[in-house]
Legacy VTK file of the C-alpha trace (Angstrom):
# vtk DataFile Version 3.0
C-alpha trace
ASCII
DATASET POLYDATA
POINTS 337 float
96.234 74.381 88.139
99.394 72.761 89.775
100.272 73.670 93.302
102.503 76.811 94.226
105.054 74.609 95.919
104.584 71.136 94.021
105.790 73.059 90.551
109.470 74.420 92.547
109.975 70.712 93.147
112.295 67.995 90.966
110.523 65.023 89.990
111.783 62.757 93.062
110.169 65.632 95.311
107.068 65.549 93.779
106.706 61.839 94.142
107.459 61.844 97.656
104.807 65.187 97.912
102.121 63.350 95.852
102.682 60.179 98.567
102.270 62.321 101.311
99.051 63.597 100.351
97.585 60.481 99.194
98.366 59.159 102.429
97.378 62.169 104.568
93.835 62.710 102.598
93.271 58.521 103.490
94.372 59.795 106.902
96.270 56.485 106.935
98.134 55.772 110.130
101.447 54.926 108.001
102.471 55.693 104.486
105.130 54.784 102.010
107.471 57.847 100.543
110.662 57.609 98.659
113.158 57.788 100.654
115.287 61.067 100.909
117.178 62.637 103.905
114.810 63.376 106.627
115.031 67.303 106.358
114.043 67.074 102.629
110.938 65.306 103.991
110.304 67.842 106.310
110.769 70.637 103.865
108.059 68.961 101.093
105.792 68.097 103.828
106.098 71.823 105.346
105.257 72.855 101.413
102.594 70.875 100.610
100.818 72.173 103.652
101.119 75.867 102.257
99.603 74.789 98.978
96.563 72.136 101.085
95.506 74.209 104.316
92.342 72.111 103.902
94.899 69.788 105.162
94.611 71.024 108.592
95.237 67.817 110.669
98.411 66.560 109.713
100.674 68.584 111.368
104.403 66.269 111.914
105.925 63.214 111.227
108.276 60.709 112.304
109.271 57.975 109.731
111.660 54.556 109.585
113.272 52.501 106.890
115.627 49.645 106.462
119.258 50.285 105.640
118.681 49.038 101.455
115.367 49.827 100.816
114.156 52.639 98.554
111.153 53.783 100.146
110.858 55.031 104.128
107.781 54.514 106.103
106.107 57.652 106.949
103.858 57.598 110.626
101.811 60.833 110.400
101.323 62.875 113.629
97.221 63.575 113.244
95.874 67.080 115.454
93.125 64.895 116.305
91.799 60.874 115.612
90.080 59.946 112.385
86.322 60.916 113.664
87.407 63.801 114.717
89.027 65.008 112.055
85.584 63.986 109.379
83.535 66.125 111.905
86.094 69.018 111.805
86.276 68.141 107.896
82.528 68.495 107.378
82.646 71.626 109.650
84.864 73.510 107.572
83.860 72.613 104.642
80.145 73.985 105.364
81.858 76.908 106.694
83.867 78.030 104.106
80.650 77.484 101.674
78.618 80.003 103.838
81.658 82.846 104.117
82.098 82.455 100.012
78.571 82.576 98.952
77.756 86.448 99.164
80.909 86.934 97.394
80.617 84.569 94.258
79.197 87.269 92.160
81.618 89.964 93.014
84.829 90.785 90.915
88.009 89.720 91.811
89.075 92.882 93.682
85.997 92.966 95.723
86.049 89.140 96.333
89.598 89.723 98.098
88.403 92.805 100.024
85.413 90.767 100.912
87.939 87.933 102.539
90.412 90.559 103.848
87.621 92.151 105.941
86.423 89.236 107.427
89.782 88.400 108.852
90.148 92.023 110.215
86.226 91.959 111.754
85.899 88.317 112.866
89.444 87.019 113.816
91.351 87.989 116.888
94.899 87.133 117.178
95.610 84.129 119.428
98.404 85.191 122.114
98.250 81.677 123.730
98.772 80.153 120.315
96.814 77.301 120.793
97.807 74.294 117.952
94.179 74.913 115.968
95.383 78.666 115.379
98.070 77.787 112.738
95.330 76.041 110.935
92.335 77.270 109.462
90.122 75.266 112.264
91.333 78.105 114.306
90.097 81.755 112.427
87.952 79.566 110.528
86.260 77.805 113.534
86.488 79.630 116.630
87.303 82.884 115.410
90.839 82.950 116.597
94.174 82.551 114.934
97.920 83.092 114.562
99.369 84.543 111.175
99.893 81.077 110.086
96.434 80.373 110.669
94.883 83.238 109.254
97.495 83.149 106.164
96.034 79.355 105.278
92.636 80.693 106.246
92.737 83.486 102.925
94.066 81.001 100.880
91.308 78.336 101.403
89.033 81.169 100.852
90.570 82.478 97.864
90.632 79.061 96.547
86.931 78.769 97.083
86.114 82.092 95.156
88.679 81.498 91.901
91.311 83.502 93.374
94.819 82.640 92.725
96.830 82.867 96.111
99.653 81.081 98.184
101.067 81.374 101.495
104.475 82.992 102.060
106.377 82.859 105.115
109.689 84.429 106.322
111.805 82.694 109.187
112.351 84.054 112.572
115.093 86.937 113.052
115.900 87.462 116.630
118.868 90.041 115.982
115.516 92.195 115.508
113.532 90.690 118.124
111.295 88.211 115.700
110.935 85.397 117.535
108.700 83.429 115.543
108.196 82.599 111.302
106.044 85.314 109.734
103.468 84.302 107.310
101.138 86.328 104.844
99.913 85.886 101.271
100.758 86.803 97.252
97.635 87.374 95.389
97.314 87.234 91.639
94.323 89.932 90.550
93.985 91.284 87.684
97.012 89.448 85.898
99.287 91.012 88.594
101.004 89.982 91.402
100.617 91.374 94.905
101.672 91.372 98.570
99.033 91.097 100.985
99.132 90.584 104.880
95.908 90.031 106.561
97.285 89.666 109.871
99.244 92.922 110.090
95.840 94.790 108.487
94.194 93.035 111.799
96.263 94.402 114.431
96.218 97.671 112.793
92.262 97.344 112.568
90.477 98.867 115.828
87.085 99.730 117.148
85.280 99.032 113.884
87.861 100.548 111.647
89.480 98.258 109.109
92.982 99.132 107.617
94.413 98.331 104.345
98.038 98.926 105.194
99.250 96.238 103.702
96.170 95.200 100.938
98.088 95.120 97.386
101.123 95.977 97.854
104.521 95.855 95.817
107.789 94.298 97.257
109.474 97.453 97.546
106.827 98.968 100.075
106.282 95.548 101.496
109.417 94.457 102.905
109.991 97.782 104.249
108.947 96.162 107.738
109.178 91.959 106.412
112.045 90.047 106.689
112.328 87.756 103.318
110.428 85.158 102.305
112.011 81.410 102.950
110.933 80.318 99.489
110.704 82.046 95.973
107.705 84.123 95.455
106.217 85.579 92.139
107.626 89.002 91.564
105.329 91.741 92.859
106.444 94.680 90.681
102.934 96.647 90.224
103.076 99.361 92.777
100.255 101.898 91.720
97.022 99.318 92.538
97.695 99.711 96.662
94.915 100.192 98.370
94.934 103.606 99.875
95.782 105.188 96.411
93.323 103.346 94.553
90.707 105.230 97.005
92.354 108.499 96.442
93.746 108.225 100.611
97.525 108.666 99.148
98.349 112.327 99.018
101.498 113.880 98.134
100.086 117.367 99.029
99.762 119.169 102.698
96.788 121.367 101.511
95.073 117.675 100.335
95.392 116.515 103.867
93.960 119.540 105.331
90.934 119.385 103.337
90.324 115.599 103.907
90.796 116.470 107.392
88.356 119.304 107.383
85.588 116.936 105.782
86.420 114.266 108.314
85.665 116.592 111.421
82.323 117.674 109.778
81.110 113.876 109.581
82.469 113.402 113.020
84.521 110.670 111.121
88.284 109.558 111.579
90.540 110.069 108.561
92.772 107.510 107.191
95.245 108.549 104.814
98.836 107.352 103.090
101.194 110.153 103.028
103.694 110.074 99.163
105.056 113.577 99.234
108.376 112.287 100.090
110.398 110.911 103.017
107.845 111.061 105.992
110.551 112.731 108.421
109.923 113.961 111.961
109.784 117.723 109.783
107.370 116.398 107.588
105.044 114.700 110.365
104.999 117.919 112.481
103.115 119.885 109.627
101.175 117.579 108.952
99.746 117.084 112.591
99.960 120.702 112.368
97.602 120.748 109.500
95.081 117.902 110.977
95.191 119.885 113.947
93.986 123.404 112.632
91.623 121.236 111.067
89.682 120.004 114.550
90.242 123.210 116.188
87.793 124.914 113.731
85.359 122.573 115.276
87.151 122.887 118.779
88.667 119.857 118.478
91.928 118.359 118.771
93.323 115.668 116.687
95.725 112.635 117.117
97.553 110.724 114.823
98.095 106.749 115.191
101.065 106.460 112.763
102.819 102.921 110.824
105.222 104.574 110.248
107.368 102.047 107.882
104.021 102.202 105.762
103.797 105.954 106.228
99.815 105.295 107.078
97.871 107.450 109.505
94.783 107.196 111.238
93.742 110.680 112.266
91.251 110.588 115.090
89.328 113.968 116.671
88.090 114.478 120.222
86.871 117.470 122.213
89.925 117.282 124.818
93.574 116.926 124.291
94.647 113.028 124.689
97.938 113.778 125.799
100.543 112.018 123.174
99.165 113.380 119.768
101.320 111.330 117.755
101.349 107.567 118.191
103.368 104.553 116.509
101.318 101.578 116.155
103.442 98.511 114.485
101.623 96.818 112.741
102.653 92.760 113.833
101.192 89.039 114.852
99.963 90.748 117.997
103.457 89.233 119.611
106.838 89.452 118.124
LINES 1 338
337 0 1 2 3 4 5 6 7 8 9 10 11 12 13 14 15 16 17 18 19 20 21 22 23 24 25 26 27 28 29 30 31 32 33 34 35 36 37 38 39 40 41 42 43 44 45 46 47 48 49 50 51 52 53 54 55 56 57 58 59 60 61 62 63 64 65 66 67 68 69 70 71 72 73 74 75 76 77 78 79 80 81 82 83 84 85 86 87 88 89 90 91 92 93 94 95 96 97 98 99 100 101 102 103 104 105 106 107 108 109 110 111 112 113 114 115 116 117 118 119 120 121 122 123 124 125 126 127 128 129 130 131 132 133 134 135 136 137 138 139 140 141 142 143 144 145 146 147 148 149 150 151 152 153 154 155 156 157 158 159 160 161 162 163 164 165 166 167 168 169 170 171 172 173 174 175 176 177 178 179 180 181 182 183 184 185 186 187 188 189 190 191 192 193 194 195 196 197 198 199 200 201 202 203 204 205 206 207 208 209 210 211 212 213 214 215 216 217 218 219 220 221 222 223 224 225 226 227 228 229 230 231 232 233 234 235 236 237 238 239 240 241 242 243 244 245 246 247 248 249 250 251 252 253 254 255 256 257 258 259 260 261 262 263 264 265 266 267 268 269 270 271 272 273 274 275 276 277 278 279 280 281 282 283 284 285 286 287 288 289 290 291 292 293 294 295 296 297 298 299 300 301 302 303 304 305 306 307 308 309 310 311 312 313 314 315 316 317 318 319 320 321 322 323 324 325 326 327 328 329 330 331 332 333 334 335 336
């Protein structure tokens, strides 16, 4: 199947792309490339690492040519020196084996559950942002990672397990205080296209609890709290497949909520929910803390709400004494804007 990225290129584009990788997957100290302007380079090179995260070591570039010639002279900038990188190769590649193997006989659904859990269990989000945690050495490796990391890091393991998935990332936008590039996946299951951010589901996901805020969602819902992607993506148009509704967690009813809530305080349990009965207003979320509430006290108990408020997701948690705020707003990010 051609690459994501390769296929958006013109012919002279691919040529260049096609050098690059030749001469990255040699790991050859210099390279020839046709020669274009150097941020044309720098955009194909940034591409074909979004389609090849097994291409984890080649991370910049400098390059030279004479004033005639047609071709420029590529030098590679390597994360580490050739032995390195074959141990780190062999590493990975042994790793990624292991993590795929109870999965191979799953369907496609489960097989991207199956990855989207292990990023929310195993991974924690690397403040220090060290360079191996915008590759898949990093989540992969030594169970830390950045989004870029951890995007590359479903990819390779959707590759592995017949998945079709890129990596999608959206530039910085610090009139909203986004300092740094955002980046998540698309996912192709079932013949249709969907959003899914494995990173934001992490820093949602606490004390055992994994979220599926953002597992299968449509563009509409999705870039509710994501700036736009840099590059085209595949249209993702098929709202009704999201997570929480597929698991019968997306009610558009009060009386709904107050009965999940009741069975939740029986099993000593937390409840996680999506709320769809319209705008989720400061109105609306009074009842239904109100509701969750009446709920615990039956069981004298008291209830909080962790809210995502773009997402309109709740986690509804129950105690035997008051925790003070009852309603919190989590937002859901990279762990650091």
């Amino acid at each position: 199947m051609e690459p994501y990225y390769y296929g958006q290129m013109n012919k002279i584009q691919q040529s260049a792309y096609h050098s690059i990788k030749t001469g990255l997957t040699a790991l050859e100290p210099s390279f020839s490339v046709p020669r274009l302007d150097g941020r044309e380079l720098t955009d194909i090179f940034f591409k074909l690492r979004l389609d090849w995260p097994e291409i984890f070591y080649g991370v910049g570039f400098r390059y030279r040519f004479y004033q005639h010639a047609e071709n420029v002279e590529m030098i590679p900038e390597y994360l580490f020196d050739k032995g390195k990188i074959k141990e780190h190769q062999k590493a990975m590649n042994a790793r990624v084996s292991k993590l795929v193997r109870p999965a191979l006989s799953m369907t496609e659904l489960e097989k991207e559950q199956y990855i989207h859990d292990f990023i929310c269990s195993s991974v924690r989000y690397d403040k220090l942002k060290k360079p191996y945690s915008h590759e898949i050495i990093g989540p992969l490796g030594q169970g830390v990672g950045v989004c870029e990391g951890i995007a590359k890091s479903v990819k390779i393991l959707c590759d592995a397990l017949g998945i079709w998935c890129i990596i999608a990332v959206s530039e910085a936008n610090p009139d909203k205080n986004i300092k740094y590039r955002h980046a998540w996946n698309v996912v192709r299951i079932g013949g249709s296209y969907y959003q899914l951010d494995a990173t934001f589901d992490n820093s949602l996901s606490h004390g055992g609890e994994v979220r599926y805020d953002y597992f299968n969602l449509d563009d509409k819902r999705f870039f509710r709290d994501h700036e736009p992607a840099m590059y085209e993506l595949p249209q993702c148009s098929d709202g009704d497949h999201f997570y929480y509704k597929e698991k019968k967690l997306s009610f558009t009813k009060m009386e709904d909520v107050g009965k999940r809530a009741q069975q939740a305080v029986r099993k000593g349990k937390s409840l996680i929910f999506h709320w769809r009965g319209g705008h989720l207003t400061r109105e609306v979320l009074s009842e239904l803390l109100s509701i969750v509430e009446e709920a615990a006290l039956k069981k004298e108990m008291h209830a909080r709400i962790s809210l995502n408020w773009p997402q309109a997701v709740m986690q509804v948690t129950f105690a035997g004494d008051h925790y003070g705020e009852q309603v919190v707003m989590e937002e859901a990010n990279e762990g650091e804007r």
